[in-house]
C-alpha positions in Angstrom: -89.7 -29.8 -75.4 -90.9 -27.3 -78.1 -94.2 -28.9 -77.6 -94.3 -28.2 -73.9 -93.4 -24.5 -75.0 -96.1 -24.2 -77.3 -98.6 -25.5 -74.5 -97.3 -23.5 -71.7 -97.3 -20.7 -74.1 -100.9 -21.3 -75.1 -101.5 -21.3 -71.0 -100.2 -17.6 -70.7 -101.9 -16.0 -73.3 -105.2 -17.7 -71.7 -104.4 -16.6 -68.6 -103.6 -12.8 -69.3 -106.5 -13.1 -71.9 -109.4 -14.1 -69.2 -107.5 -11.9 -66.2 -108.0 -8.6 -68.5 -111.8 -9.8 -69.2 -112.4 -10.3 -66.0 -110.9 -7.3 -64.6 -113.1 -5.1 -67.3 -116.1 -7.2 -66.5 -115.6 -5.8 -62.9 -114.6 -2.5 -63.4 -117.3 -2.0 -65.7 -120.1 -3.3 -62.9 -119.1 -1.5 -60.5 -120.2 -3.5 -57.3 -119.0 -4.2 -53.9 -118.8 -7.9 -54.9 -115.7 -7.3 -56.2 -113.5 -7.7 -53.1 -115.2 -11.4 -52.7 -114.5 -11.4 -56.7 -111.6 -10.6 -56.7 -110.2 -12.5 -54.3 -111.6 -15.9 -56.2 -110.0 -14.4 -59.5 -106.9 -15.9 -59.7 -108.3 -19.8 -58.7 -111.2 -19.5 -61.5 -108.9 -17.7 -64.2 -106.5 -20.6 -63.5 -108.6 -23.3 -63.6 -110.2 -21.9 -66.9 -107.1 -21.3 -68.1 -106.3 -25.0 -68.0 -109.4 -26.5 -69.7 -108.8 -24.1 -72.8 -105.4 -24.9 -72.9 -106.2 -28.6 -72.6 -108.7 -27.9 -75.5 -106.7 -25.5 -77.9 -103.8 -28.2 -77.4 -105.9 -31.0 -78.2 -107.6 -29.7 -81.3 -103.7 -28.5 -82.3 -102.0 -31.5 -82.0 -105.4 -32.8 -83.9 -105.3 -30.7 -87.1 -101.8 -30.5 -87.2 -102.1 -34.2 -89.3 -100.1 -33.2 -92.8 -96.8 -34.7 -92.4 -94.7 -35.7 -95.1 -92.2 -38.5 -94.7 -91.0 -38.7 -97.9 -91.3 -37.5 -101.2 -93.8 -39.7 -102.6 -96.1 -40.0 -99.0 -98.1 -38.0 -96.9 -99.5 -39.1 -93.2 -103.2 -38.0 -92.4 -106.6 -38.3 -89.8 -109.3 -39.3 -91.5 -112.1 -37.0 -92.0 -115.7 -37.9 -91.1 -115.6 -40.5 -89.3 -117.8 -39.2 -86.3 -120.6 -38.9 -89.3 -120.8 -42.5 -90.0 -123.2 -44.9 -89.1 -122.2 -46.9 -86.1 -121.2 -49.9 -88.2 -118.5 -48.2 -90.2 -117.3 -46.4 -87.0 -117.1 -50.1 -85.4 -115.2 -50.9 -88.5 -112.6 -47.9 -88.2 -111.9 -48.7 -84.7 -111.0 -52.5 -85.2 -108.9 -51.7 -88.3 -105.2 -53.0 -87.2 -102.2 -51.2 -87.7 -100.5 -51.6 -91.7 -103.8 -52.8 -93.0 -104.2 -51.6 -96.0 -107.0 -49.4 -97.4 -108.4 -47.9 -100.6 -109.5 -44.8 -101.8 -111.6 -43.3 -104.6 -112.9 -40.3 -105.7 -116.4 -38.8 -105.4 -116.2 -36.0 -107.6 -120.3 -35.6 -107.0 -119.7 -34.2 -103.4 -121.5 -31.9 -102.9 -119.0 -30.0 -100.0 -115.9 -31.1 -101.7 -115.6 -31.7 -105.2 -111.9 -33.2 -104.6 -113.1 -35.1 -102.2 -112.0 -39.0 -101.5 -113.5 -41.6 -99.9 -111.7 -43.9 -97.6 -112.8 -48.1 -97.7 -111.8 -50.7 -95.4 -110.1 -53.9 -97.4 -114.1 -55.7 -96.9 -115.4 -52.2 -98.5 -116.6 -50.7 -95.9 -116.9 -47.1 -96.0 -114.9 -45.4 -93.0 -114.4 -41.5 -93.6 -112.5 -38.9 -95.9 -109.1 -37.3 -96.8 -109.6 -34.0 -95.3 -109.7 -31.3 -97.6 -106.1 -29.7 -96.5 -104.9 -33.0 -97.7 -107.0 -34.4 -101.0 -106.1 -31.1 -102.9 -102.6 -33.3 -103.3 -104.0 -36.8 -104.0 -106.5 -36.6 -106.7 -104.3 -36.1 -109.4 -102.2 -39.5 -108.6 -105.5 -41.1 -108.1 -106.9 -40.3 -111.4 -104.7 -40.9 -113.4 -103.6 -44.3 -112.8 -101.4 -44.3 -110.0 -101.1 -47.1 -107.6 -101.6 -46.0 -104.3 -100.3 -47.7 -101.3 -102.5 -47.0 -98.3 -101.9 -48.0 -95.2 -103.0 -47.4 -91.6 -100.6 -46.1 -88.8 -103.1 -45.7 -85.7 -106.4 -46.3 -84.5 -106.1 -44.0 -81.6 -106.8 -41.1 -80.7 -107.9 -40.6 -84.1 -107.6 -43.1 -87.5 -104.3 -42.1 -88.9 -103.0 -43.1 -92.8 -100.2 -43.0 -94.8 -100.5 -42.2 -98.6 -97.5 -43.8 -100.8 -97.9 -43.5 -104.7 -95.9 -46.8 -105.8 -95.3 -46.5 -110.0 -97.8 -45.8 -112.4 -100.1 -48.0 -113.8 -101.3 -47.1 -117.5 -105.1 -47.4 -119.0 -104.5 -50.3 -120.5 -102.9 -52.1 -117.7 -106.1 -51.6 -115.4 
């Protein structure tokens, strides 16, 4: 329900938003078009209305991937993956729900330096942690913790879930 109120919400502001640009644009042209205008106003600022609140929603419920289900775990999308070569895309899409993944740093990046790499169990390079997210991880990563990675969902996007399991020392590895 608060979802739908966010959305509907979203809706409203788009439509005041585009119904006061619209009714500048016109009063600032000054034509006699703008009986015929106005009269299609409320159909086009309507159905604009609805593909940017179809968009802003979408790229919302997108972003919106840090969610922490328990102390030691943290759900995510994967970053990237619409940059990899069609292989590793195949790859990501055929991974199966609770199949486990690995990650490991690349500390060489040149966008991110806390950036980590995501790899299927067969090593195959599938995306990112996304920089809202990796800012948390690369401590546990470095220094020795086991981390349990496993996949939640393939679609819309490739979801994960990041559990740090006990710590393993240098001389255990």
């Amino acid at each position: 329900m608060k979802q739908f109120i966010k959305i509907f919400g979203v809706f409203f502001v788009c439509q005041i938003s585009i119904n006061l640009i619209i009714l500048l644009f016109l009063v600032l042209i000054h034509q006699e078009h703008n009986k015929v205008l106005l009269n299609v106003l409320p159909f086009c600022t309507f159905l604009v209305s609805i593909i940017l609140t179809y968009f802003i929603a979408y790229r919302w419920k997108r972003f919106r991937f840090i969610k922490k289900t328990d102390i030691n775990a943290i759900k995510f999308t994967v970053a990237g993956i619409s940059y990899r070569k069609y292989e590793e895309v195949e790859r990501a899409e055929i991974l199966e729900k609770g199949e486990i993944v690995y990650l490991k740093r690349e500390p060489t990046n040149i966008h991110d330096e806390n950036a980590i790499k995501i790899f299927t169990k067969d090593h195959v390079f599938i995306g990112y942690v996304p920089k809202k997210v990796n800012v948390n991880i690369p401590n546990h990563v470095t220094t020795g913790y086991v981390v349990d990675v496993i996949l939640t969902s393939t679609y819309p996007c490739v979801s994960i879930m990041c559990k740090w399991l006990y710590y393993v020392s240098d001389e255990e590895e």
